[in-house]
C-alpha positions in Angstrom: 6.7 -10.0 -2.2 8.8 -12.8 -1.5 7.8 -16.4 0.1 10.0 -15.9 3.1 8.5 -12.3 3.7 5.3 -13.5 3.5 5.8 -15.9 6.0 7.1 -13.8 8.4 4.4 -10.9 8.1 1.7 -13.3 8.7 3.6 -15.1 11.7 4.4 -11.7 13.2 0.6 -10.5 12.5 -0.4 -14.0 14.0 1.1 -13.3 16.8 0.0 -9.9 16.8 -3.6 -10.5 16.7 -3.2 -13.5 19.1 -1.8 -11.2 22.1 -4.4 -8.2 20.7 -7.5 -10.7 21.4 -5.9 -12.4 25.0 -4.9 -9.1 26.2 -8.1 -7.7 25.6 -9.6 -10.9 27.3 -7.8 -10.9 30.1 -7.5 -7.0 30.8 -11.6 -7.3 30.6 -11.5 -10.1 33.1 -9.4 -7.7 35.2 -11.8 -5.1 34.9 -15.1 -7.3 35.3 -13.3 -8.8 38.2 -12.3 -5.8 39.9 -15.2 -4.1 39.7 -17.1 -7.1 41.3 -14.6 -7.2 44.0 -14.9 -3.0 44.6 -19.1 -3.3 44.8 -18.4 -6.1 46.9 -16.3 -4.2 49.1 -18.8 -1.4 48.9 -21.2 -3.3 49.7 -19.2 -4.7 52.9 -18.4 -1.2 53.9 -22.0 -0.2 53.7 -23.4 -3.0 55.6 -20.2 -1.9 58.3 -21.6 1.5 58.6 -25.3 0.3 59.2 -23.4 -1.6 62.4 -21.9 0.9 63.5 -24.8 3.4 63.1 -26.8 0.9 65.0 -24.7 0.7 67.8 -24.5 3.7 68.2 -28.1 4.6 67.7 -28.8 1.6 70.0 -26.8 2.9 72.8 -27.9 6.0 72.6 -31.9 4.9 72.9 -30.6 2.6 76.2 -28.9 5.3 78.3 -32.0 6.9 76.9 -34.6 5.0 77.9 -32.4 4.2 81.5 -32.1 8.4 82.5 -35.9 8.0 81.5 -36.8 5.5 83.5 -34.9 6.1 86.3 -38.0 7.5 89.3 -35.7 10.5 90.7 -35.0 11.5 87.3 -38.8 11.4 86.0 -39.1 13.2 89.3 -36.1 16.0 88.3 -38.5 16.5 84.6 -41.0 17.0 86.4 -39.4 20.0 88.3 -38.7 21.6 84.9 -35.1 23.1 86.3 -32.2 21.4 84.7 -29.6 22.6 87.6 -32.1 19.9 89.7 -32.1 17.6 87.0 -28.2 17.7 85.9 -27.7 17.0 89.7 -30.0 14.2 90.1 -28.8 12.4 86.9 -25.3 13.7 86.6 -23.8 9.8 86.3 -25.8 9.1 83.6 -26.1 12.4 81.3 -21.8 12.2 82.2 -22.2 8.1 80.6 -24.5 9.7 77.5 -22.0 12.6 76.5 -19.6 10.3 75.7 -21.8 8.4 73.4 -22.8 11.6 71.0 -19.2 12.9 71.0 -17.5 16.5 71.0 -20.7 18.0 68.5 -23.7 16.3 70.9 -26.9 17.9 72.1 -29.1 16.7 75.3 -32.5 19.0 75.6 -35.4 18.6 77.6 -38.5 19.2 75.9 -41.9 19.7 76.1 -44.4 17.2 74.8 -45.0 19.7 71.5 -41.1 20.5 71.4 -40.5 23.3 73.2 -37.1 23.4 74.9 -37.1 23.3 78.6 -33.8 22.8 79.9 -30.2 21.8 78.3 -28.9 18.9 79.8 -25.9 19.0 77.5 -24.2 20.7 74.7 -20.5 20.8 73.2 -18.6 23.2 71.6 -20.2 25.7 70.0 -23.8 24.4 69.0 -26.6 26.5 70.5 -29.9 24.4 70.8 -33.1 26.3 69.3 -35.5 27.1 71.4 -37.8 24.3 69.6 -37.1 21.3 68.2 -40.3 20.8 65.9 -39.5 17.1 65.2 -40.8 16.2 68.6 -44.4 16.9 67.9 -44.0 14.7 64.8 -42.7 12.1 66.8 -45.6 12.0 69.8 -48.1 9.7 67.7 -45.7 6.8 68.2 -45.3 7.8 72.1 -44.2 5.5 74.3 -41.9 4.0 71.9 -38.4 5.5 71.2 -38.2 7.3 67.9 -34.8 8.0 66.1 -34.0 9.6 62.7 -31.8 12.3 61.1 -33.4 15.6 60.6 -31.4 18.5 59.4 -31.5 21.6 61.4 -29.7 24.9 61.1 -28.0 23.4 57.5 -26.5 21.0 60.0 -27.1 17.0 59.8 -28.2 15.7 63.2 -28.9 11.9 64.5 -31.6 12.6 67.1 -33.1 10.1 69.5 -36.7 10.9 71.3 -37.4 9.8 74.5 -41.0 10.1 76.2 -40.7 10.4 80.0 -43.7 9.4 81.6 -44.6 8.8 85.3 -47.7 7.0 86.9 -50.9 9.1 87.6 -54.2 8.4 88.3 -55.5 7.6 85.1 -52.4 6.1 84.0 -48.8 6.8 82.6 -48.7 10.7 82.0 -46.2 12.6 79.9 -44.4 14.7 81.7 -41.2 15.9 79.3 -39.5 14.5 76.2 -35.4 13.6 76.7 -33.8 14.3 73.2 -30.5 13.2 72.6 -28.5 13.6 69.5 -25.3 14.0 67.7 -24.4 16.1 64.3 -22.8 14.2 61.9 -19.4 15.8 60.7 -16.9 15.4 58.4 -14.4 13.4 61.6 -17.1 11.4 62.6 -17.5 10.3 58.5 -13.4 10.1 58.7 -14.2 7.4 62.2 -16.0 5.5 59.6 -13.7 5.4 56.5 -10.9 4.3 59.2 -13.1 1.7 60.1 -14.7 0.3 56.8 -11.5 1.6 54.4 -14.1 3.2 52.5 -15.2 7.3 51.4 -18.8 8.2 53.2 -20.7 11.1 51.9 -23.7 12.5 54.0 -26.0 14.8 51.6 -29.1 16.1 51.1 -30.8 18.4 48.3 -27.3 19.1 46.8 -25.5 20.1 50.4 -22.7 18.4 51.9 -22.9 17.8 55.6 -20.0 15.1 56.4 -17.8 13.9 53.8 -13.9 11.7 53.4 -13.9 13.0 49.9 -11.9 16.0 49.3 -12.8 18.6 46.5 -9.7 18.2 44.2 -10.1 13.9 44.5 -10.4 12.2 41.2 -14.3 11.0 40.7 -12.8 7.3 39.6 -15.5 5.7 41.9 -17.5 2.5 43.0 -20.0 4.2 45.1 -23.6 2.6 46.7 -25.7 4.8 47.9 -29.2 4.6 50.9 -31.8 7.0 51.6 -31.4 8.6 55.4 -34.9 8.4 57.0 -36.1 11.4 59.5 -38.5 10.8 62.6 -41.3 10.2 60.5 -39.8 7.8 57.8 -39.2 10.3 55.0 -36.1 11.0 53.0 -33.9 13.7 54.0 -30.7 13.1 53.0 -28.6 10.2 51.0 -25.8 8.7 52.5 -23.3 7.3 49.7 -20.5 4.9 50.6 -17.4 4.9 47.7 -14.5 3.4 47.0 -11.8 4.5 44.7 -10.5 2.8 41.5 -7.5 4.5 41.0 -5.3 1.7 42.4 -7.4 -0.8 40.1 -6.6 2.1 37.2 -3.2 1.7 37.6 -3.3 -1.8 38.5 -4.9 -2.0 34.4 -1.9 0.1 33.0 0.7 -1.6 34.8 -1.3 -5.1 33.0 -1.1 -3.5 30.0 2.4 -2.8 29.9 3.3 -6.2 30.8 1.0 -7.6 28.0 2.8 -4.8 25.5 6.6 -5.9 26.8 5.6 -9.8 26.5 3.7 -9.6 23.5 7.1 -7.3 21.8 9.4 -9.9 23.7 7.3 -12.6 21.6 7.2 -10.8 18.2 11.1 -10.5 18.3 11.9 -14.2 19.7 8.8 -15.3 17.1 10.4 -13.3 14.0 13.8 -14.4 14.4 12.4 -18.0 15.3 10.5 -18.0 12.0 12.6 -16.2 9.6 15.2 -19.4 10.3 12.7 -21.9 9.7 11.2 -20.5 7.0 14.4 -19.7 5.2 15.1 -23.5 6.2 11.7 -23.8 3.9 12.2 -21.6 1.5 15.8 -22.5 0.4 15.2 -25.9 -1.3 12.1 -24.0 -3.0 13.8 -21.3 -4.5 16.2 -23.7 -5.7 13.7 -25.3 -7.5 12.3 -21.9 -8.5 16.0 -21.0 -10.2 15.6 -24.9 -11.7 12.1 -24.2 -13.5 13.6 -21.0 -14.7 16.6 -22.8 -16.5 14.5 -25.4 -17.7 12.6 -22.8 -19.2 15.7 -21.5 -21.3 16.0 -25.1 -21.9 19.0 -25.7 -20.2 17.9 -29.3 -19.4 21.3 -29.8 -17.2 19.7 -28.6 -13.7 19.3 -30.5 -10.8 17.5 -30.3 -7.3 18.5 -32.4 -4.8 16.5 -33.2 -2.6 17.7 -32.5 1.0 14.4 -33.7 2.8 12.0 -36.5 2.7 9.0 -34.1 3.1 6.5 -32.6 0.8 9.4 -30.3 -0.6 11.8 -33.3 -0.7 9.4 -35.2 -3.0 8.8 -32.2 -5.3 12.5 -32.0 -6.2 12.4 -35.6 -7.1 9.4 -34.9 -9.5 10.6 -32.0 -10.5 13.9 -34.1 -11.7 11.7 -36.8 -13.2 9.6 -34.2 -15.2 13.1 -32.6 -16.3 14.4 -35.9 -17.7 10.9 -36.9 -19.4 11.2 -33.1 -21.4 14.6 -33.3 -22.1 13.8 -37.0 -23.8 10.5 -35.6 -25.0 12.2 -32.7 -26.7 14.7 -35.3 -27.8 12.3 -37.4 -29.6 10.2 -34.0 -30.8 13.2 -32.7 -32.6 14.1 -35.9 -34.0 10.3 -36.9 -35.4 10.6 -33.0 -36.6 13.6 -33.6 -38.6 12.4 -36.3 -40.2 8.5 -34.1 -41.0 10.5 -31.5 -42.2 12.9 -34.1 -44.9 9.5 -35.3 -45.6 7.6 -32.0 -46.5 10.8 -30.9 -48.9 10.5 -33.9 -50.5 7.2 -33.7 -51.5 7.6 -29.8 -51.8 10.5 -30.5 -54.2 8.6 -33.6 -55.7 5.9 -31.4 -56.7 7.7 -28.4 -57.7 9.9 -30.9 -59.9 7.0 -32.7 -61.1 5.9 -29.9 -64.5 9.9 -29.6 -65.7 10.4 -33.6 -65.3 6.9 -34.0 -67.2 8.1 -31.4 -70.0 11.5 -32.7 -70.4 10.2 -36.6 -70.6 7.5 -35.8 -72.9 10.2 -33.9 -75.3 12.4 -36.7 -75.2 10.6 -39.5 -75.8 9.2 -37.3 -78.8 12.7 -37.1 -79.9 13.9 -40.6 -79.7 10.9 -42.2 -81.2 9.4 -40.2 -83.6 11.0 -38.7 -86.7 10.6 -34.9 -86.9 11.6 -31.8 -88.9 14.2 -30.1 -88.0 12.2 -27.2 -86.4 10.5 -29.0 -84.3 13.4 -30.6 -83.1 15.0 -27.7 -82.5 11.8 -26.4 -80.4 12.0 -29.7 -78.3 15.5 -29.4 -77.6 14.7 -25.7 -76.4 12.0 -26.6 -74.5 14.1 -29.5 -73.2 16.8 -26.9 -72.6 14.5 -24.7 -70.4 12.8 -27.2 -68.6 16.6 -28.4 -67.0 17.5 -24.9 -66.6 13.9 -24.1 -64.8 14.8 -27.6 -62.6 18.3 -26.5 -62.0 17.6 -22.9 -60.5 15.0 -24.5 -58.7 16.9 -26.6 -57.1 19.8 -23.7 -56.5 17.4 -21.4 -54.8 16.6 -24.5 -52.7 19.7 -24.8 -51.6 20.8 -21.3 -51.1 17.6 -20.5 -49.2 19.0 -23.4 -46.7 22.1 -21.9 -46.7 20.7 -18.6 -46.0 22.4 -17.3 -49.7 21.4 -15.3 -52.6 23.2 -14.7 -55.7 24.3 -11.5 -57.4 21.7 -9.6 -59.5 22.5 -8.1 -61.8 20.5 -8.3 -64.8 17.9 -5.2 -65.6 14.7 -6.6 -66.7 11.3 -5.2 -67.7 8.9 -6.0 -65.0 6.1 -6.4 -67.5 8.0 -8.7 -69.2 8.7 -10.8 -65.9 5.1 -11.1 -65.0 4.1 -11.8 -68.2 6.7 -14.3 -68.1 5.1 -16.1 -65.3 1.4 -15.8 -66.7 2.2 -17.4 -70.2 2.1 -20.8 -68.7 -0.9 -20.5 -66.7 -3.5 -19.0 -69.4 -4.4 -22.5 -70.4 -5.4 -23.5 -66.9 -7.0 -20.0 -66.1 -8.9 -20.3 -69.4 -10.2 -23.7 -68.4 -11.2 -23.1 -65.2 -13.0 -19.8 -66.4 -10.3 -17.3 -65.1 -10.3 -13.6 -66.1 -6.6 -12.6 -65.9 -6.4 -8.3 -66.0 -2.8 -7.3 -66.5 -1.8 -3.3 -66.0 2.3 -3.0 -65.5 4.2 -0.1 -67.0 6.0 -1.1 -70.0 9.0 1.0 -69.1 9.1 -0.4 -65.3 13.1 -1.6 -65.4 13.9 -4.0 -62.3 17.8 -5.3 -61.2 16.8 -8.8 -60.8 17.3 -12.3 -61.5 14.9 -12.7 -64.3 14.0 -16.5 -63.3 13.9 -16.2 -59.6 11.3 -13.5 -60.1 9.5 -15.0 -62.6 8.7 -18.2 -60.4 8.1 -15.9 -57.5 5.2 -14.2 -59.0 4.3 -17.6 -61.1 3.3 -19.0 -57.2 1.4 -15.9 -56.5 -0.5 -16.7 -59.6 -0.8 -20.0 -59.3 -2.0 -19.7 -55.5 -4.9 -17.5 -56.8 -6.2 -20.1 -59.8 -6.2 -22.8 -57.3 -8.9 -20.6 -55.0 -10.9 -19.9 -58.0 -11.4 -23.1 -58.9 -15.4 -22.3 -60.5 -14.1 -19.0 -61.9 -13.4 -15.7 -61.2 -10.8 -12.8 -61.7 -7.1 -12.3 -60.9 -5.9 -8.6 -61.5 -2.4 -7.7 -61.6 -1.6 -3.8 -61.4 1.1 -1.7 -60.7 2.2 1.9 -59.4 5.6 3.4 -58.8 6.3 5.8 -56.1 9.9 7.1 -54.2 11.7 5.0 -56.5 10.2 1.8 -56.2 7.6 -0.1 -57.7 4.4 -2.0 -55.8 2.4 -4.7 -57.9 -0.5 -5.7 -57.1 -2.0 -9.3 -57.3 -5.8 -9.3 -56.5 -8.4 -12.3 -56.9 -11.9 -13.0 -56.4 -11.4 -16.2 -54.2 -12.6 -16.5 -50.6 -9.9 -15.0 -49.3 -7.0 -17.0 -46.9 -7.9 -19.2 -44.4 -7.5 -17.5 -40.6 -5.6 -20.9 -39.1 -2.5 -19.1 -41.6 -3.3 -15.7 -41.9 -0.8 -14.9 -39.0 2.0 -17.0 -40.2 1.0 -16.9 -44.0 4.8 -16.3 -45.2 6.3 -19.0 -42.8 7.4 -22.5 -44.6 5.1 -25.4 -44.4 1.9 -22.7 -43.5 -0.7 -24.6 -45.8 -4.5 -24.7 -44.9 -7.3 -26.5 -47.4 -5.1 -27.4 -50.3 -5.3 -31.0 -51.2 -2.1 -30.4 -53.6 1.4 -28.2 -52.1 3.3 -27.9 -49.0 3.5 -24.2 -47.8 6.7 -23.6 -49.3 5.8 -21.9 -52.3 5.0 -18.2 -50.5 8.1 -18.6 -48.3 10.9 -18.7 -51.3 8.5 -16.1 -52.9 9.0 -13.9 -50.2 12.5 -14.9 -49.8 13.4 -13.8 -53.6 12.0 -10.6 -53.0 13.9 -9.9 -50.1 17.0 -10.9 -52.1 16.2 -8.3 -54.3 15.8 -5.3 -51.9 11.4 -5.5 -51.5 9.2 -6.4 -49.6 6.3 -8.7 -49.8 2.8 -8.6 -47.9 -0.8 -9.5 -48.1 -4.3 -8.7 -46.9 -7.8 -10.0 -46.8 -11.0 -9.8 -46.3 -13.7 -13.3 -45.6 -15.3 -14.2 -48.6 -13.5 -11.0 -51.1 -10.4 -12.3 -52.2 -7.0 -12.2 -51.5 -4.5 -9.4 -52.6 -0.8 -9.6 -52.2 1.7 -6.9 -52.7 5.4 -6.6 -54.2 7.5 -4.0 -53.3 10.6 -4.1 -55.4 13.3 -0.9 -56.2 13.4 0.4 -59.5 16.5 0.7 -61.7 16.0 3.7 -64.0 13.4 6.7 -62.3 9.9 6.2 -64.2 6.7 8.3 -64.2 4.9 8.2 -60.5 1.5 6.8 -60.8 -1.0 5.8 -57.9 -1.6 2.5 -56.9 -3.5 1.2 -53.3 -1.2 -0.6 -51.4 -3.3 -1.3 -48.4 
């Protein structure tokens, strides 16, 4: 994923998360809020009602107590006819209707409840013939008593009224004046106009009065108090609500304004960011596409700094640490040139050092000493050989530089070649107790340059006496197989030392000789892929070495099995 991506996912999720966690913040303050202010308003409605119901309960207990005091009215009750007592108290039974409304009830009644005469009644409501909540209310005589009793699965507010008159032994009573109005579903609708909230009157799972229709959505704030009879008890619950489906869409009209301001933000935010950051990101990726030339060591790249800021300063570094590698590379290539001369002269030094020793001891032989013939002869050969041996030394030298190889064209018997090599080393293996095992077909016929060969396995050889240096055993076998022939050179040494086991056949790869310069297994292999082979090694810690030549044969022999691996 790139920088600039990056930057603008985690702005845009920034942002995201930002208006997630204040929307939910301030849509729950909403809520909390709203909710405090609809209990509140509940609340404010219920305490309304209890006004209002105790205005109305209070005027009803004055005209109440006034027809009851009044003497020609106590007078009328005690005549027991209501024609008498309608006519003496018409005024005031006319002033009391209007108080309990179109569904109101005025009885007379005897002091256990019995019905004696009906003042009053609208509509349709037929008074019973006893109203038993009168009885219930005597032990509290003189005193007004009002409560709601349900009668006839109707809800009624009923105030009692003793009537007494004076008698010799006192106040006696003479009737009861009950007054009372049912509460309905317009008299609940009187209140919701005045409070602006729902009323419910109910009791045992009834509904007597309510503002709530049946299909209304239950999204409510309600409060709820008990409705007390004559006596005190519970018959009913009266539940005040108010509806939060104006709050409800209130919250989704919030949300959508948080959801259009918080996409408004995201697209202002993304295109806000995606031009700084590309502003950000340019002067890196060019210094991204600078470390990426430097590494293909193109040490011309530049950065230039556009700013004086964090990025600014990196560029400058970054051209600082350009020019220290391009002059540290400078210097590394130049001290490498001069390791290298120094390693091929001491490679060639040492390689030179045998033929120069053979060809000065024969000549001083030969200019001071007087010999016979032969033995002149044999020091001019060996002089002869020792020149030639420096002089294709220093050819292969030079044409492994030059990444040449001559012509070969010469068939020679591969016993002979690594017998060739071994003749000059038996002395040394002999002295430092060196069992040399030889097993090469005789008939094994090789298209080779006889020398180059020779010295190639002559280093093989030599590489194995100087790891044996308190004894031990070189074998050299050999097996032919698809036309080609694989020799094997195995010794008892400890084997070749892990720092060059990877890069064994590299030049310069030496590790815990005191004497040699790595060269000698590079050239080898070099010859032997200038003859069409192969050449490769393994080991084991502390059981020898065991290279293998792979060379192609010139004339078909008899197959025979040799391990290779």
């Amino acid at each position: 994923m790139r920088l600039l991506t990056k930057i603008w996912l985690s702005t845009s999720v920034a942002i995201t998360f930002l208006f997630v966690v204040t929307g939910w913040i301030v849509s729950q303050h909403v809520v909390s809020e709203t909710q405090k202010q609809l209990r509140a308003e509940v609340a404010t409605s219920m305490q309304a009602y209890r006004s209002l119901w105790r205005e109305r309960a209070q005027a009803l207990e004055t005209l109440s107590a006034q027809i009851a005091s009044a003497p020609q009215v106590r007078a009328a009750f005690g005549t027991g006819d209501a024609a008498t007592i309608a006519d003496t108290s018409g005024e005031l039974l006319r002033s009391l209707e209007r108080h309990v409304g179109d569904r109101g009830l005025v009885m007379v009644t005897g002091a256990r409840g019995r019905v004696i005469a009906r003042l009053a009644t609208s509509g349709d409501l037929t008074p019973p013939a006893e109203l038993p909540f009168v009885e219930q209310a005597r032990p509290r005589f003189p005193s007004q008593q009002s409560g709601f009793v349900v009668m006839d699965d109707n809800l009624y507010q009923f105030v009692v009224t003793p009537v007494y008159v004076q008698g010799g032994r006192g106040l006696a009573l003479i009737n009861v004046l009950v007054t009372g109005f049912q509460v309905t579903d317009s008299l609940a609708q009187q209140l919701r106009v005045s409070t602006g909230s729902d009323f419910v009157f109910a009791s045992e799972g009834r509904t007597f009065a309510s503002t709530v229709g049946p299909h209304s959505a239950r999204n409510y704030v309600e409060l709820s108090e008990p409705l007390k009879d004559i006596e005190g008890r519970t018959v009913g619950t009266l539940t005040v609500l108010r509806s939060i489906e104006a709050a409800t869409a209130g919250y989704a009209a919030l949300r959508r304004q948080i959801a259009f301001i918080w996409l408004l933000s995201l697209v202002l935010s993304s295109l806000i960011t995606f031009a700084l950051a590309r502003r950000i990101v340019r002067p890196i990726e060019a210094l991204d596409h600078a470390a990426a030339e430097l590494a293909r060591e193109n040490f011309d790249c530049r950065v230039e700094p556009v700013t004086n800021d964090e990025i600014g300063r990196l560029a400058r570094t970054f051209n600082n640490l350009r020019a220290s590698i391009q002059q540290a590379r400078q210097e590394l290539i130049r001290n490498e040139r001069l390791y290298t001369i120094g390693r091929l002269a001491g490679s060639i030094v040492h390689d030179l050092r045998n033929p120069l020793a053979a060809i000065y001891g024969s000549s001083e032989m030969l200019l001071h000493s007087e010999l016979p013939e032969n033995q002149r002869k044999r020091l001019s050969a060996n002089l002869y050989k020792a020149s030639k041996k420096i002089q294709d030394m220093l050819e292969d030298l030079l044409n492994v530089t030059r990444g040449r190889s001559r012509d070969l064209r010469e068939e020679c018997l591969l016993g002979e070649i690594v017998q060739g090599a071994l003749e000059p080393l038996r002395s040394a293996a002999e002295a430092q107790r060196v069992e040399i095992v030889v097993d090469v077909p005789n008939d094994a016929l090789v298209a080779a340059d006889r020398g180059r060969l020779e010295r190639a396995f002559a280093n093989l050889l030599v590489n194995a006496l100087e790891a044996m240096p308190g004894g031990g055993r070189i074998e050299v076998a050999a097996g032919s197989q698809d036309g080609q022939i694989t020799v094997r050179v195995a010794d008892t040494g400890p084997g070749i030392h892990p720092d060059i086991r990877d890069r064994l056949f590299e030049p310069f790869a030496t590790a815990g000789k005191q004497r040699g310069t790595g060269l000698g297994l590079a050239l080898a292999r070099q010859t032997v892929v200038d003859h069409g082979g192969d050449m490769w090694a393994n080991t084991e810690p502390g059981r020898g070495a065991t290279f293998f030549v792979r060379l192609p044969l010139a004339q078909p022999v008899a197959e025979t099995a040799i391990p290779v691996g």
